[in-house]
ChimeraX commands (.cxc) that place a marker at each C-alpha (Angstrom):
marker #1 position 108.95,156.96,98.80 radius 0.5
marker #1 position 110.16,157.95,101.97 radius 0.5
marker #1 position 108.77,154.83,103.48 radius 0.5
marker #1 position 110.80,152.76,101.21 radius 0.5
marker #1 position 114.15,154.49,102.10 radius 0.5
marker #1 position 113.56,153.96,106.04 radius 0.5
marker #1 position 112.85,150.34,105.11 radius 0.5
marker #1 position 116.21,150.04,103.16 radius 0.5
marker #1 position 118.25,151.54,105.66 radius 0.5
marker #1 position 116.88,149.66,108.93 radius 0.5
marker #1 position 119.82,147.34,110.73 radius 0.5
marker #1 position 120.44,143.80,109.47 radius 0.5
marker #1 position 119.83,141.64,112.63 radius 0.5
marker #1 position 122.20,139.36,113.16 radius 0.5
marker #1 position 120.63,136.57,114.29 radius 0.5
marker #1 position 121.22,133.17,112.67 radius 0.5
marker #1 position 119.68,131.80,109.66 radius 0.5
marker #1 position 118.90,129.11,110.87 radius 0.5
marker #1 position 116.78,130.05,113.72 radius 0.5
marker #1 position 114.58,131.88,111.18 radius 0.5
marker #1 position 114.52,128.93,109.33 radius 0.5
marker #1 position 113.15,126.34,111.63 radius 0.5
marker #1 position 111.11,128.62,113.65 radius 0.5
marker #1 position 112.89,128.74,116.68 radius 0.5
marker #1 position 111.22,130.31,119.10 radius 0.5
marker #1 position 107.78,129.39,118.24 radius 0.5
marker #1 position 105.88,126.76,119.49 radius 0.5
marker #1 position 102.21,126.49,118.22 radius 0.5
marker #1 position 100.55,123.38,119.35 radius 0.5
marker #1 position 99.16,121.37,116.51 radius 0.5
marker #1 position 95.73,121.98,115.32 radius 0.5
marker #1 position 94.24,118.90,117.16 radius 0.5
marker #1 position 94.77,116.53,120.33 radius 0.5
marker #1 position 96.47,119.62,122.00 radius 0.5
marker #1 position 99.87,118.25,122.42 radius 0.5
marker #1 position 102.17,117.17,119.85 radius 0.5
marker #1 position 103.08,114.31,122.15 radius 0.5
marker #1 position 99.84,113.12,121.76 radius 0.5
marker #1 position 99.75,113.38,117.92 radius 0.5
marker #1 position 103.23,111.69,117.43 radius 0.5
marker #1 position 101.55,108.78,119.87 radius 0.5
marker #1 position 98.44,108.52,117.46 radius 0.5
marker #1 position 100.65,108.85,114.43 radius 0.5
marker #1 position 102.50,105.58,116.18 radius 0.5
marker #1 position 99.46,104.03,116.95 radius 0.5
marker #1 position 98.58,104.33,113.45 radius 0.5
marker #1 position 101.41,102.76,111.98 radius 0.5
marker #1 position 101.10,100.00,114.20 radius 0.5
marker #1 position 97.63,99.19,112.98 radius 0.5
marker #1 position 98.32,99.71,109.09 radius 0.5
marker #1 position 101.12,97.30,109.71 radius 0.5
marker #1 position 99.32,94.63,111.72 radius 0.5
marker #1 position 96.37,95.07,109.38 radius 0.5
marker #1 position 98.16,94.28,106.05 radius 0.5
marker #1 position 100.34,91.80,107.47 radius 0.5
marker #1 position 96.88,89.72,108.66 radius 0.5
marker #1 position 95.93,90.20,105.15 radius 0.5
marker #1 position 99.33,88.99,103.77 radius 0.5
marker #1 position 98.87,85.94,105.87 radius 0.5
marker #1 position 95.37,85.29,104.48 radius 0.5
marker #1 position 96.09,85.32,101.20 radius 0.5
marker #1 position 99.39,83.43,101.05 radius 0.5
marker #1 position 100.23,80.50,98.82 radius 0.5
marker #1 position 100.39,77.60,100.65 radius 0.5
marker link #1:1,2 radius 0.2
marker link #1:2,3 radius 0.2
marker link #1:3,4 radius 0.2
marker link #1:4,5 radius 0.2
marker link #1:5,6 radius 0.2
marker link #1:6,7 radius 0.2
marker link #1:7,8 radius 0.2
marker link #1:8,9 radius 0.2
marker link #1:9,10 radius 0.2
marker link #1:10,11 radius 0.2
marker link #1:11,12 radius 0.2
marker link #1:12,13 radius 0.2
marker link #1:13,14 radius 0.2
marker link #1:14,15 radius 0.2
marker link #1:15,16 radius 0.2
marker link #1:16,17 radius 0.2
marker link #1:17,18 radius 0.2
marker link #1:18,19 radius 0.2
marker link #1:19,20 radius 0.2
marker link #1:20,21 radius 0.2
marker link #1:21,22 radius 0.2
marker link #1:22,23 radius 0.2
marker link #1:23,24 radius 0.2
marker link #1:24,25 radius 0.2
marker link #1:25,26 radius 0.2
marker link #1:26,27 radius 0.2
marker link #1:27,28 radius 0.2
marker link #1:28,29 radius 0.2
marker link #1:29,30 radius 0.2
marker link #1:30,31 radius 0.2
marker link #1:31,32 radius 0.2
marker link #1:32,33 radius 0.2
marker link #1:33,34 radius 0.2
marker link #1:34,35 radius 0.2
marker link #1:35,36 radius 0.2
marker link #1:36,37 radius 0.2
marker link #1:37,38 radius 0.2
marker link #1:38,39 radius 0.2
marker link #1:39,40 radius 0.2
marker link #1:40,41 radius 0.2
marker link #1:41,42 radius 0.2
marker link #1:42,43 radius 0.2
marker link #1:43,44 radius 0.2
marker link #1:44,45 radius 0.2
marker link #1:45,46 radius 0.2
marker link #1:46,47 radius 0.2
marker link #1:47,48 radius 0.2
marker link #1:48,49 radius 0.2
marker link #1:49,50 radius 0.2
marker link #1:50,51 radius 0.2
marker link #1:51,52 radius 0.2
marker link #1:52,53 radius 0.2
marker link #1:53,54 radius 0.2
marker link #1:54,55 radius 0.2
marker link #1:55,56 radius 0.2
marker link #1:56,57 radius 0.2
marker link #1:57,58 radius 0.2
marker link #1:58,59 radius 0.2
marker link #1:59,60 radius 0.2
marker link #1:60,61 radius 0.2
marker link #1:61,62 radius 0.2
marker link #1:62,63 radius 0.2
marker link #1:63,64 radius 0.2
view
């Protein structure tokens, strides 16, 4: 019980929502390629491919 009281009465800290929010203040790198540079880059490079990829398809397969 006592444990719960000194819990209750501990300071508010008065730092901004927001912060705790988005996590300022840590910066884990991302569970592969090591960087997130390098993961926004691959994510890129994988866009790039879907689109070129369907758009050969689209061009196959049009009515002509």
């Amino acid at each position: 019980m006592s444990e719960i009281k000194r819990t209750l009465r501990q300071p508010v800290d008065s730092g901004s929502n927001e912060e705790k929010l988005m996590g300022a203040g840590t910066h884990e790198p991302p569970p592969f390629l090591r960087t997130w540079k390098r993961v926004y880059i691959a994510v890129l490079c994988y866009l790039a491919a879907l689109i070129a990829a369907l758009y050969a398809v689209t061009q196959h397969f049009r009515f002509r």
